[in-house]
C-alpha positions as CSV (number, residue, x, y, z in Angstrom):
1,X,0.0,0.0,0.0
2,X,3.1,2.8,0.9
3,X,4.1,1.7,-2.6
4,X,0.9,3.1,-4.5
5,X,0.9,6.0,-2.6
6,X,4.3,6.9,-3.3
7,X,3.7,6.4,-7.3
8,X,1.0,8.7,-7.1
9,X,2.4,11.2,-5.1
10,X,5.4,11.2,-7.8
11,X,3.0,11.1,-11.0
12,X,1.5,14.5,-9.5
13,X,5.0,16.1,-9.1
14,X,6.0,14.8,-13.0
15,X,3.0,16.3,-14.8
16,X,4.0,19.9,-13.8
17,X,6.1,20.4,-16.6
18,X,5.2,18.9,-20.4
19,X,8.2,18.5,-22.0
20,X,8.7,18.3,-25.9
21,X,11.5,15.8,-27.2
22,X,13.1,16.4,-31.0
23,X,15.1,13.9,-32.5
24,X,16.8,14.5,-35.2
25,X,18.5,12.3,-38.0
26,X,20.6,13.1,-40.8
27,X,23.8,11.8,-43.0
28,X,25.8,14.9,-43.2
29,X,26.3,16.5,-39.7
30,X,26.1,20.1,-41.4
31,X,22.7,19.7,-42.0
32,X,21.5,18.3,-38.7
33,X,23.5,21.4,-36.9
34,X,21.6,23.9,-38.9
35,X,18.4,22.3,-38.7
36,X,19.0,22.1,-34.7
37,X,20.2,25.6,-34.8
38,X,16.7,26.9,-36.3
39,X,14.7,24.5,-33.6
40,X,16.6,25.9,-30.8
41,X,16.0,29.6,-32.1
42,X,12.6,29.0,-32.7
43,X,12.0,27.7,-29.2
44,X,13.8,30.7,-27.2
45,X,12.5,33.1,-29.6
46,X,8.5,31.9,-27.5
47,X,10.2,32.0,-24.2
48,X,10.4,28.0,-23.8
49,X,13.5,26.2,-21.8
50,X,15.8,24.4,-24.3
51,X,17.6,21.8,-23.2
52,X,20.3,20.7,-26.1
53,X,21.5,19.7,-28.8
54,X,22.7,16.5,-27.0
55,X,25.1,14.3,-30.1
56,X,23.9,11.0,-29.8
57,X,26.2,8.2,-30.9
58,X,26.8,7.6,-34.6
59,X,24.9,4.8,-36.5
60,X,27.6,3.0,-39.2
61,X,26.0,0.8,-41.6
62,X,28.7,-1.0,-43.9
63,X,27.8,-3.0,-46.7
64,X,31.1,-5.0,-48.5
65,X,30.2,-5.7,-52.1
66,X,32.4,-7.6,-54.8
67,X,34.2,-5.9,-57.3
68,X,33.2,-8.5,-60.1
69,X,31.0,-10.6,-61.0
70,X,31.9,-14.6,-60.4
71,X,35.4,-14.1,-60.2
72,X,38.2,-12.5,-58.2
73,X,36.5,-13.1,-54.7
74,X,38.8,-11.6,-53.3
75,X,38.7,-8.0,-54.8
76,X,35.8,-6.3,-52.7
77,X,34.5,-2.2,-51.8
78,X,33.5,-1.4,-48.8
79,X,30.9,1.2,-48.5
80,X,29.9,3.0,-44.9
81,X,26.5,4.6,-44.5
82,X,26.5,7.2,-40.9
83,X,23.7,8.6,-39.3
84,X,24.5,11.3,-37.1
85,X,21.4,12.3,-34.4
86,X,20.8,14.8,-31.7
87,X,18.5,15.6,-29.1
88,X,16.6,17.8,-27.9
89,X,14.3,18.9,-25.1
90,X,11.9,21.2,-25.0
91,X,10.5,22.0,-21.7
92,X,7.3,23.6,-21.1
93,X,6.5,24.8,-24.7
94,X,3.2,27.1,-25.1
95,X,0.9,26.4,-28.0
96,X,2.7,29.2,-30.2
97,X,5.8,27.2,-29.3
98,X,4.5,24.3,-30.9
99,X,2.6,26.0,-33.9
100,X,5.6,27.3,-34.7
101,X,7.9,24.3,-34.8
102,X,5.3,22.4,-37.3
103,X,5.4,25.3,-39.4
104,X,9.0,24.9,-39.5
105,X,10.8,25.1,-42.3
106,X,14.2,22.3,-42.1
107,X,16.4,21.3,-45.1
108,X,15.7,18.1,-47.0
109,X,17.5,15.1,-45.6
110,X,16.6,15.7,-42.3
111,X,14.5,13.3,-40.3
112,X,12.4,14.6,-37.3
113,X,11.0,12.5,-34.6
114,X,8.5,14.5,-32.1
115,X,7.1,12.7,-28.7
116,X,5.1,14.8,-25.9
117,X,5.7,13.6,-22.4
């Protein structure tokens, strides 16, 4: 029973504060710095608490193909795809806050991932 109470107690203390989390994907790290640049900005510009850009680790994908067809096995490329991320927190946005990170404009080849807490 002290258990329960305890959760509940701390579930009223967490939903104080909405929080906003961004993350971001992209193959060339220029890219994913600008685009987090102009999500930051937009966020301070309606008075929000921005936590971030936090790198996350770098995805490698390689792929090892032959050179020829049927012969010459040992002849081979090796290609490397990476995915560079980043993170970032948005705490306590207001509704122009979020109206104006949908209406956001971001450079192709970025991926954007948006979860509300």
């Amino acid at each position: 029973m002290a258990e329960s109470k305890n959760k509940s107690i701390s579930k009223e203390k967490g939903d104080l504060k909405t929080k906003i989390r961004i993350k971001i994907k992209a193959f060339d790290h220029k890219i994913i710095d600008q685009a987090s640049k102009t999500i930051i900005e937009t966020a301070l510009r309606t008075d929000a608490q921005v936590s971030g850009p936090v790198p996350l680790p770098i995805e490698k994908r390689k792929y090892t193909v032959n050179r020829s067809t049927f012969v010459h096995k040992n002849a081979r490329d090796q290609y490397e795809i990476r995915t560079h991320k980043r993170l970032i927190d948005i705490i306590e946005p207001s509704a122009k806050t979020i109206e104006d990170l949908t209406n956001l404009a971001l450079p192709s080849g970025v991926d954007l991932e948006i979860k509300m807490d």
